[in-house]
C-alpha positions as CSV (number, residue, x, y, z in Angstrom):
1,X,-19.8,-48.6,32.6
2,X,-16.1,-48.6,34.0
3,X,-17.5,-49.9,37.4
4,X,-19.2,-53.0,36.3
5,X,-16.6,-54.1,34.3
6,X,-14.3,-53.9,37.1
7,X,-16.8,-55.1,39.1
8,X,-16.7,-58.8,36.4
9,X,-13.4,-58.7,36.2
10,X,-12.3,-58.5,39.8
11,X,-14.5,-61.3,40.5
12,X,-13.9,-63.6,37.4
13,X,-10.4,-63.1,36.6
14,X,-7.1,-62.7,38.1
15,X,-6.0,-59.9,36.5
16,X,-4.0,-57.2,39.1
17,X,-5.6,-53.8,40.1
18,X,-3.0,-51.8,38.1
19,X,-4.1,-54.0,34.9
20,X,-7.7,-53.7,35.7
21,X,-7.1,-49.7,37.0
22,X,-5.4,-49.0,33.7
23,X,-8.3,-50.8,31.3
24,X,-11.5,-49.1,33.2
25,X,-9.4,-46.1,33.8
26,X,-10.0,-46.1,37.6
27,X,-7.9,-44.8,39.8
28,X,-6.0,-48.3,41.8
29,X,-7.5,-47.3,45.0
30,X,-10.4,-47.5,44.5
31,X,-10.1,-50.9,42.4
32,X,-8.8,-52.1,45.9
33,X,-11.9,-50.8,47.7
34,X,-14.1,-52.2,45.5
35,X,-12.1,-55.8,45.8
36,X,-12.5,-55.1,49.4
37,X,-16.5,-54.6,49.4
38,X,-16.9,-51.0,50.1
39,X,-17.3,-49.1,47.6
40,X,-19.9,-51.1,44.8
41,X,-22.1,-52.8,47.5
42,X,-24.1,-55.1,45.4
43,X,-23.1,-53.5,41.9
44,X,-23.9,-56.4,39.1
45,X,-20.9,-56.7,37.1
46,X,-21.2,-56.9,33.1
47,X,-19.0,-58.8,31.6
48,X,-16.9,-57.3,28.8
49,X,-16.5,-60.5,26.9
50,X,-20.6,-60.5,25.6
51,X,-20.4,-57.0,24.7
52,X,-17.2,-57.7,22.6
53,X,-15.3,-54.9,24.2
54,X,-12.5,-57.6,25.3
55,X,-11.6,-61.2,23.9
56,X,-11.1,-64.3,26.4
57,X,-7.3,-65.0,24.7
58,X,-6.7,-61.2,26.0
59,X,-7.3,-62.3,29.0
60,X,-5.8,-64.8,29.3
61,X,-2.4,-63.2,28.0
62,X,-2.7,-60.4,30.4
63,X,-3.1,-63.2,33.4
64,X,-0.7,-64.8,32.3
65,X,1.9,-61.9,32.3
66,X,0.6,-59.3,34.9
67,X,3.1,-56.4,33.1
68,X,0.6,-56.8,29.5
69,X,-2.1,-53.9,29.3
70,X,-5.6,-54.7,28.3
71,X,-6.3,-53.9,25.2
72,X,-9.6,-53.1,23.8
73,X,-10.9,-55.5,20.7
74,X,-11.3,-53.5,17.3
75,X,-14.3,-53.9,15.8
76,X,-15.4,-55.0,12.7
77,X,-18.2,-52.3,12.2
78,X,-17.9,-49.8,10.3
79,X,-17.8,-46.2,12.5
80,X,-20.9,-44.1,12.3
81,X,-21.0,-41.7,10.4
82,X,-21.0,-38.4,11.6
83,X,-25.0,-36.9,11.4
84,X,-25.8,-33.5,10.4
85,X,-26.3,-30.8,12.6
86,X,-29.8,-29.5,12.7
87,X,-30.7,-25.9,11.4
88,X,-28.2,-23.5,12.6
89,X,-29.1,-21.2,14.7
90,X,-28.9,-17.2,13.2
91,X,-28.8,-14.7,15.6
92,X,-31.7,-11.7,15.5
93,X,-29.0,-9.0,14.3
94,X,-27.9,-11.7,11.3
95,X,-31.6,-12.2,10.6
96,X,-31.9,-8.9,8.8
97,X,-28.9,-9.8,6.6
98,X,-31.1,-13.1,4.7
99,X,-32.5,-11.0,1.9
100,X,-29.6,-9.7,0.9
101,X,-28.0,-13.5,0.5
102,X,-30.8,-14.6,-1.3
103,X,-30.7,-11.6,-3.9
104,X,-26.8,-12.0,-4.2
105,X,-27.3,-16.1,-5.1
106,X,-29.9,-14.9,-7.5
107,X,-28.2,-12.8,-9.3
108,X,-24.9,-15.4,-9.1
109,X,-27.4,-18.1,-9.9
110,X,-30.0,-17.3,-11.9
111,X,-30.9,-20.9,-12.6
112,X,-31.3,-22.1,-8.6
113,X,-33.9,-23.4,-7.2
114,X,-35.8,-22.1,-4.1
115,X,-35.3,-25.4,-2.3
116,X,-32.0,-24.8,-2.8
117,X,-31.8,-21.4,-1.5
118,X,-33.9,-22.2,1.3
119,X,-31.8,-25.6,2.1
120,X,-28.6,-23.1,2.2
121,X,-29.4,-20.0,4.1
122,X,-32.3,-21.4,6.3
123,X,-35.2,-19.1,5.3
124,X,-38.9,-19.6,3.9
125,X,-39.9,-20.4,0.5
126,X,-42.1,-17.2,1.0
127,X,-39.4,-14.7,1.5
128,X,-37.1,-16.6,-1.6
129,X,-40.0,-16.0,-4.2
130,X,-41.1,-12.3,-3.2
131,X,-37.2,-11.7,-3.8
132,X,-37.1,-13.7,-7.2
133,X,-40.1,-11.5,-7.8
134,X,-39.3,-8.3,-6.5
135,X,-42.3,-8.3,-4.3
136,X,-40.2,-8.3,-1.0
137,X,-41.3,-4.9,1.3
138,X,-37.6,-3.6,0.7
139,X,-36.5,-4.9,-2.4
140,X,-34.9,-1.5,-3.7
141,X,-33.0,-1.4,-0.4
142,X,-31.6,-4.6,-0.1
143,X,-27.8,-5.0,-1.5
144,X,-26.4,-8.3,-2.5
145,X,-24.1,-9.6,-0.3
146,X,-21.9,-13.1,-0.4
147,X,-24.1,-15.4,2.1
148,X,-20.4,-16.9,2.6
149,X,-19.2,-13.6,4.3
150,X,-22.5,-13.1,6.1
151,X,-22.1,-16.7,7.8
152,X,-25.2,-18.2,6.7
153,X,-24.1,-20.8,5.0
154,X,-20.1,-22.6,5.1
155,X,-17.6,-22.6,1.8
156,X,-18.1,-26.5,0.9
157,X,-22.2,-25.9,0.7
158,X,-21.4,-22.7,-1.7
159,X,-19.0,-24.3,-3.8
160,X,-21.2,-27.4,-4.2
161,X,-24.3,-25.4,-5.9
162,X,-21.3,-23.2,-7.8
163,X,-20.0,-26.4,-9.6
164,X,-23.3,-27.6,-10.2
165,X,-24.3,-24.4,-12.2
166,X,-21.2,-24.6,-13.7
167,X,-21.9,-27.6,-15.3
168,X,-25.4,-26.5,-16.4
169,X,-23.6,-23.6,-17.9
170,X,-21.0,-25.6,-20.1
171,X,-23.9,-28.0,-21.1
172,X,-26.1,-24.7,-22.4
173,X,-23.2,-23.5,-24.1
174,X,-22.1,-26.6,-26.0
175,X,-25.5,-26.6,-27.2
176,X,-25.7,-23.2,-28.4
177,X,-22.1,-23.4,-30.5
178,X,-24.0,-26.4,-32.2
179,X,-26.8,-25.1,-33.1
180,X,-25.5,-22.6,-34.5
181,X,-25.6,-23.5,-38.6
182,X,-22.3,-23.5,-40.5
183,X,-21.6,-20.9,-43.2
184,X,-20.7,-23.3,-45.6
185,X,-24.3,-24.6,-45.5
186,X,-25.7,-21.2,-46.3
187,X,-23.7,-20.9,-49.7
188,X,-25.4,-22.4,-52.6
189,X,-22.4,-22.4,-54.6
190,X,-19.8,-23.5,-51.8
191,X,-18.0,-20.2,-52.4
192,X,-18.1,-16.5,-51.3
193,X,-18.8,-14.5,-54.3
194,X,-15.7,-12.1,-54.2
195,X,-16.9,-8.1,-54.6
């Protein structure tokens, strides 16, 4: 609200209309008219000091020496984090393309979840498990294609779920190499019998 605040602080402060122009980024002109009474009317001003935009010893600095700038007061808050975009929208001609996502992160990922799958390329759980099950209407004509190429889903989401099976991997393979039993254990005798 530029206006009101130059509305409070042309009447509370003695601030000039270049420092006030510059601050609500107004042009001067029209700072003067609104000194002047003919351009607000009877505009309620809102004063910048409650809403912690500007501090009182700013002010008063800036009064004081009428070549200062107003300078906004930095907050303490933390910034909001930036929120999530809603589902993406897929064009109709892209729309065909989903099946053949879903059967390439199936065969990629045999291990992934349909959540997952429907979390990353914005389809049903329906058309994930008649893929998985090779129920789907077209399933002998659908080729496997990298969702990443097709635009369904960006590289940070792709690489996320690749690392995580990545891990699983490792895990499942460190716990076939030990259970696999030594052949020392199998020799009675401790020794190969030489032939």
């Amino acid at each position: 609200m530029p206006k009101a605040t130059a509305v409070w602080l042309l009447d509370n402060t003695s601030l000039t209309f270049n420092q006030i122009s510059s601050f609500c980024e107004l042009h001067i002109l029209e700072i003067e008219s609104m000194a002047n009474g003919e351009v607000v009317g009877k505009m309620p001003g809102i004063n910048p000091l409650n809403s912690k935009i500007l501090t009182s010893d700013e002010i008063k600095k800036c009064e004081g020496n009428s070549k200062l700038k107003l300078k906004l007061n930095k907050s303490e808050l933390p910034k909001p984090k930036k929120i999530a975009k809603g589902a993406k929208y897929t064009p109709i001609s892209k729309r065909q393309e989903r099946p053949s996502a879903i059967k390439w992160l199936l065969k990629e990922f045999p291990g992934i979840t349909d959540n997952e799958i429907c979390r990353l390329i914005r389809t049903t759980k329906n058309t994930v498990d008649s893929i998985r099950n090779k129920s789907h209407w077209n399933y002998e004509n659908i080729i496997p294609k990298d969702p990443l190429k097709l635009g369904f889903c960006n590289e940070k989401d792709l690489n996320k779920i690749s690392e995580l099976y990545k891990k699983e991997e490792e895990k499942s393979e460190n716990n076939v190499v030990k259970d696999i039993p030594n052949q020392d254990d199998n020799d009675e005798g401790g020794e190969l019998e030489k032939v």
